[in-house]
C-alpha positions in Angstrom: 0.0 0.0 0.0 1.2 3.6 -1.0 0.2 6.8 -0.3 -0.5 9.9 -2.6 3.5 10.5 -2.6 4.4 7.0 -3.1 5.5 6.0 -0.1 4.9 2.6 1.0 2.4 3.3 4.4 1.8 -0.7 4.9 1.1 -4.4 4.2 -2.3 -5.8 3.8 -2.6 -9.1 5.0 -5.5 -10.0 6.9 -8.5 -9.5 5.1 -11.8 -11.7 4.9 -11.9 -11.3 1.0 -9.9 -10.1 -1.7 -11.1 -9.9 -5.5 -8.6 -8.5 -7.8 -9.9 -8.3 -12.2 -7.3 -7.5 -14.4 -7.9 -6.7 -18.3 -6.2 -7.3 -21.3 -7.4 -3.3 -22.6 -9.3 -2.2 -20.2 -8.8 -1.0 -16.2 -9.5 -3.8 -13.9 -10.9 -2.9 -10.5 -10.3 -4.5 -7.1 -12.4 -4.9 -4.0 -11.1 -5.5 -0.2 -13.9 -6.7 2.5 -11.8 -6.6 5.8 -12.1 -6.1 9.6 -11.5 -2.3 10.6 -9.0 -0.6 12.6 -7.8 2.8 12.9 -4.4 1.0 11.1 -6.3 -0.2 8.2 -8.7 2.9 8.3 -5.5 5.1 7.8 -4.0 3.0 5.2 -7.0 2.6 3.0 -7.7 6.4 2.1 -9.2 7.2 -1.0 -6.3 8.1 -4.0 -3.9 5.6 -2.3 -2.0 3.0 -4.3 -2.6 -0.9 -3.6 0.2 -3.6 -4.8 -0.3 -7.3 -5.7 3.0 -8.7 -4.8 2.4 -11.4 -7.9 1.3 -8.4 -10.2 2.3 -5.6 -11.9 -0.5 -3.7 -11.8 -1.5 -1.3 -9.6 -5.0 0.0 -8.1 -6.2 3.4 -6.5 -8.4 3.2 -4.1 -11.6 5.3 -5.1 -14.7 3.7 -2.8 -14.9 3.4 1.0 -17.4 2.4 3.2 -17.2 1.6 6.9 -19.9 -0.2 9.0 -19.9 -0.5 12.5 -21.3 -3.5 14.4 -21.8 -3.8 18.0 -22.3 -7.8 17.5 -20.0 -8.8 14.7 -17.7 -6.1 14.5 -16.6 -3.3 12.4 -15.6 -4.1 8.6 -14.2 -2.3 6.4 -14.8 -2.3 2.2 -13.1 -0.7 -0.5 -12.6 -0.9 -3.6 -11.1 1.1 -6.9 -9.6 0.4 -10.4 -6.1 0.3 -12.3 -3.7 3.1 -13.6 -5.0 2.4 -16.7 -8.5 4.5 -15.7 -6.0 7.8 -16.0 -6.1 8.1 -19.4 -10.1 8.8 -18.9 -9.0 11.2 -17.4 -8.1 13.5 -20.2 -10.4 14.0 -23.5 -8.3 14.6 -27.5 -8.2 18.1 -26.6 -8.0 19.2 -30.3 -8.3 17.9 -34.1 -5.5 15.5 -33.8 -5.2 13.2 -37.2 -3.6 10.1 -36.6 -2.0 8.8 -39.6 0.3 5.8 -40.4 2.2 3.7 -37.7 -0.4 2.6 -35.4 2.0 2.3 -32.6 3.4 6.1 -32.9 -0.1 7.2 -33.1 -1.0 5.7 -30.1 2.1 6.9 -28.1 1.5 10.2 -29.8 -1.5 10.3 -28.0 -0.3 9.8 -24.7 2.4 12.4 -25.4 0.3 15.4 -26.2 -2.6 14.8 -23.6 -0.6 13.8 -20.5 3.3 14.2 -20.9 4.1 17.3 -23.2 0.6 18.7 -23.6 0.3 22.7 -24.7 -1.8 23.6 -21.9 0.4 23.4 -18.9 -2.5 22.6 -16.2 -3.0 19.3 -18.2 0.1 17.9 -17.9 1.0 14.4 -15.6 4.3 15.4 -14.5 5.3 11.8 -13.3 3.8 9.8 -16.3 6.0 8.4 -19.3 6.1 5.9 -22.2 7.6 2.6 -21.7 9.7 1.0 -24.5 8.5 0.8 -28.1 6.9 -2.6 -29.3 7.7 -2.2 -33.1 4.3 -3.0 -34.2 3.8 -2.6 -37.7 0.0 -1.4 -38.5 -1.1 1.3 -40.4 -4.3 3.6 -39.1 -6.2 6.9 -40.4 -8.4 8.4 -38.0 -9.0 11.6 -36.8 -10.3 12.3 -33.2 -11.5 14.9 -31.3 -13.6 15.4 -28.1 -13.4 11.5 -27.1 -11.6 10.2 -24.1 -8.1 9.6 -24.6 -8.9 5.9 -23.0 -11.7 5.6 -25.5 -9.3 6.0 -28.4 -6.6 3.9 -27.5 -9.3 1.3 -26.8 -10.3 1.2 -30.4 -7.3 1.2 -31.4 -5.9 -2.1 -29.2 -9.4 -3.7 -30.1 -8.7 -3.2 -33.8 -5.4 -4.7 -33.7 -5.8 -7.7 -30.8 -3.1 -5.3 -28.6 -3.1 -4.7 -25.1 -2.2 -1.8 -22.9 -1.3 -1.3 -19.5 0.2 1.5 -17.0 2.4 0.2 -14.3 3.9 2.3 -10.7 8.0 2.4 -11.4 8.8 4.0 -8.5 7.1 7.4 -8.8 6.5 7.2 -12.4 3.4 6.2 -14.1 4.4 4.1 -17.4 2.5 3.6 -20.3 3.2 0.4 -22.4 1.3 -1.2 -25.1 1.8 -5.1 -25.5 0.4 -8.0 -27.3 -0.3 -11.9 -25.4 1.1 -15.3 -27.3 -0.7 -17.5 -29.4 -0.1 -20.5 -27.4 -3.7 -22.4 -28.8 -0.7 -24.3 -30.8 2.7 -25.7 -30.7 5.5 -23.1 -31.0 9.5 -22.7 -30.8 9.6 -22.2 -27.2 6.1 -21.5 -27.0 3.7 -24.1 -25.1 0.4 -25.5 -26.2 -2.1 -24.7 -23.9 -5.4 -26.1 -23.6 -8.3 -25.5 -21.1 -10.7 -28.9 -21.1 -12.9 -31.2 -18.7 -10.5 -34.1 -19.9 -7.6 -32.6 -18.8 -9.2 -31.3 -15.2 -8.5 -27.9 -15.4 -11.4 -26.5 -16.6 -13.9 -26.8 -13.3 -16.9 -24.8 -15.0 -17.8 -22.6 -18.5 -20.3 -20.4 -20.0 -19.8 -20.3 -23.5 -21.7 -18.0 -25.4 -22.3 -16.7 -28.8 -23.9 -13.2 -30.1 -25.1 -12.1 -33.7 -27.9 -10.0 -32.9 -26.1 -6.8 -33.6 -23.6 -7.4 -36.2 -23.2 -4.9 -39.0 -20.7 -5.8 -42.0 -21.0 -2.9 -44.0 -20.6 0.9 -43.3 -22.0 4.1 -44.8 -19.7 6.9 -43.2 -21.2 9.8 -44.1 -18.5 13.1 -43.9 -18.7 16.8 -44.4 -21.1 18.6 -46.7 -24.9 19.0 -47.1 -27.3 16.7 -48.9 -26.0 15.5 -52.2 -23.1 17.1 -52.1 -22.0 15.2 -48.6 -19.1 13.2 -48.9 -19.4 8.9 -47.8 -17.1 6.5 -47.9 -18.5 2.9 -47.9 -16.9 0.2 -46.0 -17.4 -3.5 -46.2 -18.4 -5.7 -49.0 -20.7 -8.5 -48.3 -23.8 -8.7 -50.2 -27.3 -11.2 -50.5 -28.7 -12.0 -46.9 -25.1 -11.9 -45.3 -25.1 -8.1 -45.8 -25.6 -6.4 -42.7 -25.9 -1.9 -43.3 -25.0 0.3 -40.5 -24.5 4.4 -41.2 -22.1 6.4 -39.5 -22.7 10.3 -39.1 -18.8 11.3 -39.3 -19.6 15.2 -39.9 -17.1 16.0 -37.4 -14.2 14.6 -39.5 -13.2 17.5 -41.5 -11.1 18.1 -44.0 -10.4 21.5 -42.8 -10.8 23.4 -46.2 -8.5 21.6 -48.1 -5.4 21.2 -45.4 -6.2 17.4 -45.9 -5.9 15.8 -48.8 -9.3 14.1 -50.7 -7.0 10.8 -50.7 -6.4 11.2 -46.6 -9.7 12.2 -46.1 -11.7 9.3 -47.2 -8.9 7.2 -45.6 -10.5 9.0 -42.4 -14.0 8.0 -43.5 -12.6 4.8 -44.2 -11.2 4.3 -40.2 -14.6 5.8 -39.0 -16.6 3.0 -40.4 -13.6 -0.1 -40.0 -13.9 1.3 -36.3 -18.0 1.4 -36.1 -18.3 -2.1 -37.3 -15.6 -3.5 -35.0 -18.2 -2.4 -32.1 -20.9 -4.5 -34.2 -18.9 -7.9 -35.1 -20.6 -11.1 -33.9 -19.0 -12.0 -30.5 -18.4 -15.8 -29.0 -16.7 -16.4 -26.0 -15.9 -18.5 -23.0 -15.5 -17.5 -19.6 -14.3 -20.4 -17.1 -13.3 -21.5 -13.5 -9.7 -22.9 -14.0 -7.5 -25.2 -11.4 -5.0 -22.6 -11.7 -2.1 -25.6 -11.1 -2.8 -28.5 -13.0 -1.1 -28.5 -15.3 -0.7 -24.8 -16.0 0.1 -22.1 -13.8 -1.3 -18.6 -14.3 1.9 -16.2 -14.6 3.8 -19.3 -15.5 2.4 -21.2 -18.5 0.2 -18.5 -19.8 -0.4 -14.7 -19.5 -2.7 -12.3 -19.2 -3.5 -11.5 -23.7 -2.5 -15.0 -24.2 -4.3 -17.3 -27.2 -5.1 -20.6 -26.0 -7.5 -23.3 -26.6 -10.6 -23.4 -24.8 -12.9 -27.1 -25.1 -15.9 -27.7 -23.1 -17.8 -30.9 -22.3 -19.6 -30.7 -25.6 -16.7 -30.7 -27.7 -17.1 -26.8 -28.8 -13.8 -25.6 -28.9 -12.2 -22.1 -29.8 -8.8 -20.6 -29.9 -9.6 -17.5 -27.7 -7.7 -14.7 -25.9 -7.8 -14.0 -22.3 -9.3 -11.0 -22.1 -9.6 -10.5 -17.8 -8.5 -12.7 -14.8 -10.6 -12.9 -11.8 -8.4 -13.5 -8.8 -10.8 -13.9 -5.7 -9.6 -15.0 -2.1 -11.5 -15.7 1.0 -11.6 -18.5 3.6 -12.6 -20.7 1.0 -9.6 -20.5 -0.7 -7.9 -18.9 -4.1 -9.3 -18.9 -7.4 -9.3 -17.8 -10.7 -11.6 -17.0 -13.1 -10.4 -16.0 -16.8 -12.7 -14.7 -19.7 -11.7 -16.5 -22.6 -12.7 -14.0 -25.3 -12.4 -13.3 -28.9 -12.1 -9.5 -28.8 -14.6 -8.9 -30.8 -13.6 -11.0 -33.6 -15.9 -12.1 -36.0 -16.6 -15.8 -35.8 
């Protein structure tokens, strides 16, 4: 546990229940049910830092309630989400157009919103990027007004990355990352599988989702009635053909600063973007004996591909999209959510 400057104020170590989510792109959250003391009282203060000693993630505290119990005692519950929740914390303050390496534009982001921003109020003076990844895909988008967490969500979701901001010493650090394909065998790489035969899958919900997937995009742009500009996107046809439109009249060509060519490459993101929030969805989520035979942290990781087979024979090759980690007197466990990103099937 850390306070607001960092400093490491205490061990937790004795409470009733523990649940601890991380995500693949997204902030996990936490929750601590524990018997109350002025100790604990002191260390668990809203905006303080909690540690995982298996983890390197890190939570800040943001929920706190205390109730008081003449018969069973006083207990204690709290609960917050990740670093990664800063980056909701700032909105694309201006028309930024993000154009070629995906990778640059995302750190680009994160540059001019938190770490080098013009406006001098809006700056995170502790928070810096980690080590490029050298991933090689292309984007055109332009952005303005959304969430800078929103944005690099699309962007991971698009391209099966994940991201992540870890506590190095004071700093906050921004990295983006990618899991292993391990749902085959690999140089070096091991096949993992999650199955009733082999005893390490205890329970599964498998589901699938089609009710609102679009295949093809109408982006419409700038302009007025005939005259607009669109961009179709997609190109599947007969009863398989799926239409969503996209009102993209904020994308702007800015009178000519940007090119015809880069604008409908604009248009063009817009609607790749709109349908990957509309794909049809299938996914597993599953109870796992966390040690036989593989060990979470040790055989696979949080973004991994594995193989996923339930008692049916329905199998899938997903990614693990969030671990669970809950702890109580009945013991540890851990719950993944074998998902396909929004894939379509």
């Amino acid at each position: 546990m850390k306070n607001t400057a960092y400093e490491l104020v205490g061990l937790i170590d004795t409470a009733s229940s523990v649940i601890w989510t991380e995500r693949y792109a997204d902030a996990g959250d936490f929750e601590i049910y524990i018997k109350a003391s002025a100790d604990i009282v002191a260390m668990l203060q809203k905006g303080y830092y909690l540690e995982k000693q298996d983890s390197d993630r890190a939570m800040v505290i943001e929920t706190g309630e205390i109730k008081t119990d003449t018969e069973n005692g006083n207990f204690m519950t709290c609960g917050g989400r990740s670093l990664e929740t800063i980056l909701s914390r700032r909105i694309v303050w201006k028309q930024t157009n993000l154009t070629g390496n995906a990778e640059d534009a995302v750190r680009r982001l994160i540059t001019e919103n938190f770490i080098s921003p013009e406006i001098a109020e809006r700056k995170i003076p502790n928070m810096r990027l980690g080590s490029k990844q050298g991933f090689t895909e292309k984007i055109d988008m332009q952005v303005t007004g959304e969430t800078v967490e929103d944005t690099v969500k699309k962007i991971c979701k698009e391209f099966g990355w994940g991201y992540k901001i870890t506590l190095e010493g004071t700093d906050f650090v921004f990295n983006l990352y990618k899991g292993t394909d391990r749902s085959y065998q690999q140089d070096q790489v091991p096949f993992v599988t999650f199955s009733p035969e082999f005893d390490n899958l205890i329970n599964s919900d498998y589901l699938f989702n089609t009710k609102d997937y679009k295949n093809v995009a109408l982006v419409a742009g700038e302009g007025e009635g005939t005259a607009r500009k669109t961009k179709a996107v997609g190109n599947a046809q007969g009863l398989e053909r799926r239409e969503i439109y996209v009102d993209s009249r904020n994308t702007s060509s800015n009178d000519g600063e940007i090119t015809e060519q880069e604008y409908e490459a604009a248009l063009a993101a817009e609607g790749t973007q709109t349908l990957a929030e509309h794909t049809a969805t299938e996914s597993f989520e599953g109870e796992v004996n966390y040690q036989t035979p593989y060990a979470y942290k040790t055989d696979f990781f949080m973004g991994d591909i594995v193989e996923v087979v339930n008692e049916y024979g329905i199998s899938a090759t997903p990614r693990i999209s969030e671990v669970i980690e809950s702890e109580d007197e009945t013991g540890h466990s851990i719950i993944p959510t074998f998902d396909y990103g929004g894939e379509e099937m």
